[in-house]
C-alpha positions, 0 to 999 in steps of 0.5 A, a space after each residue: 500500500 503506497 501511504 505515509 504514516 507518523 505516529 506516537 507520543 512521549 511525554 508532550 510530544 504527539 504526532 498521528 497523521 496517516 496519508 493514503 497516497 494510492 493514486 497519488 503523484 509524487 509531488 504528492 508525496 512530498 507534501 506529505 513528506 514536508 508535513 512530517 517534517 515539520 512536525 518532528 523537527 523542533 521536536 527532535 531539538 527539543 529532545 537533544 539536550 540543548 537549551 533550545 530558548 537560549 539558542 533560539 533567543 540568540 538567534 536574532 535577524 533583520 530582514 528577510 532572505 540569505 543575505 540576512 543570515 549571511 549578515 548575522 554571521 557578520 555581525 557575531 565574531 565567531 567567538 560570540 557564536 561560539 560563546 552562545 553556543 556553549 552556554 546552550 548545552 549541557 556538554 560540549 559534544 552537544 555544540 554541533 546541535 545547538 549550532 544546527 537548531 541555530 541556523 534551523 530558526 535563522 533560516 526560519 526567522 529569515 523566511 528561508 525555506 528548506 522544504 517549499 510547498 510542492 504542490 498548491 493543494 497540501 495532501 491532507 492527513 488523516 489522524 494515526 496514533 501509537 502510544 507505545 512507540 514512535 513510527 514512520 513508514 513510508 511507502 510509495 512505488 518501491 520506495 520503503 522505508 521504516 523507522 521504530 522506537 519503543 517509547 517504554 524506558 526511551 530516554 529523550 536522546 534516543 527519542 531526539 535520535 528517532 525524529 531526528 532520523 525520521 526528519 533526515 529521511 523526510 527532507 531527502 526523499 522529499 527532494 526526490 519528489 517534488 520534481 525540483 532540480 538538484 543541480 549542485 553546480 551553483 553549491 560547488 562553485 561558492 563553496 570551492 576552496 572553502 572549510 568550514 567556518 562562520 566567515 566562509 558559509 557567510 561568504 557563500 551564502 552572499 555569492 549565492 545570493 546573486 544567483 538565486 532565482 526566486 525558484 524552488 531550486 533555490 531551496 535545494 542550492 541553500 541546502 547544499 551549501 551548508 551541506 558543503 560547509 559541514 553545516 547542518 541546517 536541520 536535526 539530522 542522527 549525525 549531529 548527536 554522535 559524538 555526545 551519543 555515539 550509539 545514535 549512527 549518522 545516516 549512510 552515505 549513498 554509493 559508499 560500501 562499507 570496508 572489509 
């Protein structure tokens, strides 16, 4: 059966929506796939550890657009960022998560859209609750794809790893249905030379900004170059590994494993 479904609670989280996408077309699908998104992702903050008040509190903008993310990086030294950060989180292998919950509400404060509609009409959900485990399953025309935590005795890292996962999986797939380019050529060419750090991304981020078209495909190009930049510009298992090593990044496509 081609359908969407997320559903469980954990404490004040609750999420029960079920799409029926027989017949549906894949863009479709992505609607379905940005809906779920959106209701895990905060969430999967939230659960991490990090003071996400703090982190959003910092997290102040003016205007509309990249360049106003850009700006703020101008603005704040790295070692203000850095000391913000720090002062969100309970241990320092949890800074690559406030960093990320950073750039996720700046985006967000800038009007900036990871995931936009893909279609006109948002398929509508209809309501699925599990109060025993939190689950995805996803299932369209071969694709598959099936995520499941117990939520007896889960602790909240492991639940931020569950959505964080989920989400992961959601902003990927979503990319692969919407019928939107995946041209990385822009991505590369502003991010060439570059490592990671707050002046490059802002550097990139400016350089991009006067080839964007106002297109879809933007969102796609404003995804990668954080990507590039080893940034993560939404929750993702790879950026709790290193405070929780049993929560493993998401493979890398076309990679084998050694030995």
């Amino acid at each position: 059966m081609d359908e969407i479904i997320l559903s469980g609670t954990f404490k004040d989280f609750r999420a029960g929506m079920r799409f029926d996408l027989e017949g549906k077309n894949e863009q479709d699908v992505a609607s379905a796939l940005m809906q779920v998104s959106n209701a895990v992702e905060e969430q999967a903050f939230k659960f991490s550890g990090i003071d996400t008040k703090r982190v959003n509190d910092f997290a102040k903008i003016s205007g509309k657009g990249i360049s106003s993310v850009a700006k703020f990086f101008e603005a704040n030294s790295p070692g203000t960022i850095k000391a913000a950060l720090e002062g969100a989180v309970p241990k320092k292998e949890l800074g690559v998560v406030a960093e990320s919950y950073l750039i996720s509400q700046l985006l967000k404060k800038a009007d900036v859209k990871l995931m936009p509609e893909a279609t006109s009409d948002i398929l509508p959900g209809k309501e699925e609750e599990d109060k025993e485990q939190i689950a995805f399953i996803g299932s369209y025309k071969g694709w598959i794809s099936v995520k499941k935590l117990s939520t007896n005795k889960a602790q909240d890292y492991e639940i931020s790893g569950i959505l964080s996962g989920i989400n992961h999986t959601a902003v990927n797939k979503y990319f692969d249905f919407a019928k939107i380019s995946k041209d990385e050529s822009v991505a590369d060419a502003v991010t060439k030379g570059k490592r990671k750090s707050y002046i490059n991304l802002a550097a990139a981020l400016n350089e991009a900004n006067g080839k964007l078209t106002g297109a879809k495909e933007d969102s796609f190009i404003i995804l990668k170059i954080f990507e590039k930049l080893s940034f993560f510009p939404y929750p993702s298992p790879g950026m709790l590994t290193s405070a929780y090593p049993d929560i493993k990044p998401p493979k890398v496509k076309g990679r084998k494993p050694k030995g």
